[in-house]
C-alpha angles and dihedrals in degrees: 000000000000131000124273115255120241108225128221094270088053096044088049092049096045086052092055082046093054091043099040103138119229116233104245122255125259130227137204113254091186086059102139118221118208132210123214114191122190096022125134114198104198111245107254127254123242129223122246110251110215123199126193117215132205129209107205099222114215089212091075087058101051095109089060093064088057105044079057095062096040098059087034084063099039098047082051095058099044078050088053091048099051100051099053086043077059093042102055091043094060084232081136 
C-alpha cells in the first residue's frame, strides 16, 4: 500500500517547523568570579591506551593462492580453445 501523500499545508508547516528559531539564551551578568592563590591541582593521570594489534598471517590465505592459479590457468586454456576453434574455422 503506498504511502499517504503530505499536502502543501502540511509541507509549508513542517518547513516552519524545521526553521523555527530558537530564543537565545540568556546569561547571568551577576556571575562571581574567585580567585585561589597557592594551590597546586596534581597533574592527571592518563589512562594507558592499549592497542591490539593484529598480524595478518599469509598462511590463512593460502587457498586463495590457489583459487588464483586454478581459474589463470583455466581462463588460458578456454583462451586457448577459442582461438584455434577460430583458427581452424578460417574465421581469421
Amino acid at each position: 500500500m503506498p504511502k499517504k501523500k503530505r499536502t502543501l499545508k502540511q509541507k509549508i508547516q513542517a518547513d516552519l517547523r524545521h526553521h523555527a528559531e530558537t530564543p537565545p539564551i540568556k546569561t547571568h551578568s551577576n556571575e562571581q568570579t574567585y580567585s585561589v592563590e597557592n594551590v597546586t591541582i596534581p597533574p592527571v593521570a592518563k589512562p594507558l591506551q592499549t592497542t591490539i594489534r593484529k598480524a595478518i598471517i599469509t598462511n590463512d590465505y593460502g587457498y586463495l593462492r590457489a583459487d588464483l592459479l586454478k581459474t589463470t590457468i583455466l581462463t588460458g586454456f578456454i583462451v586457448f580453445i577459442e582461438l584455434s576453434i577460430q583458427f581452424f574455422t578460417k574465421g581469421v
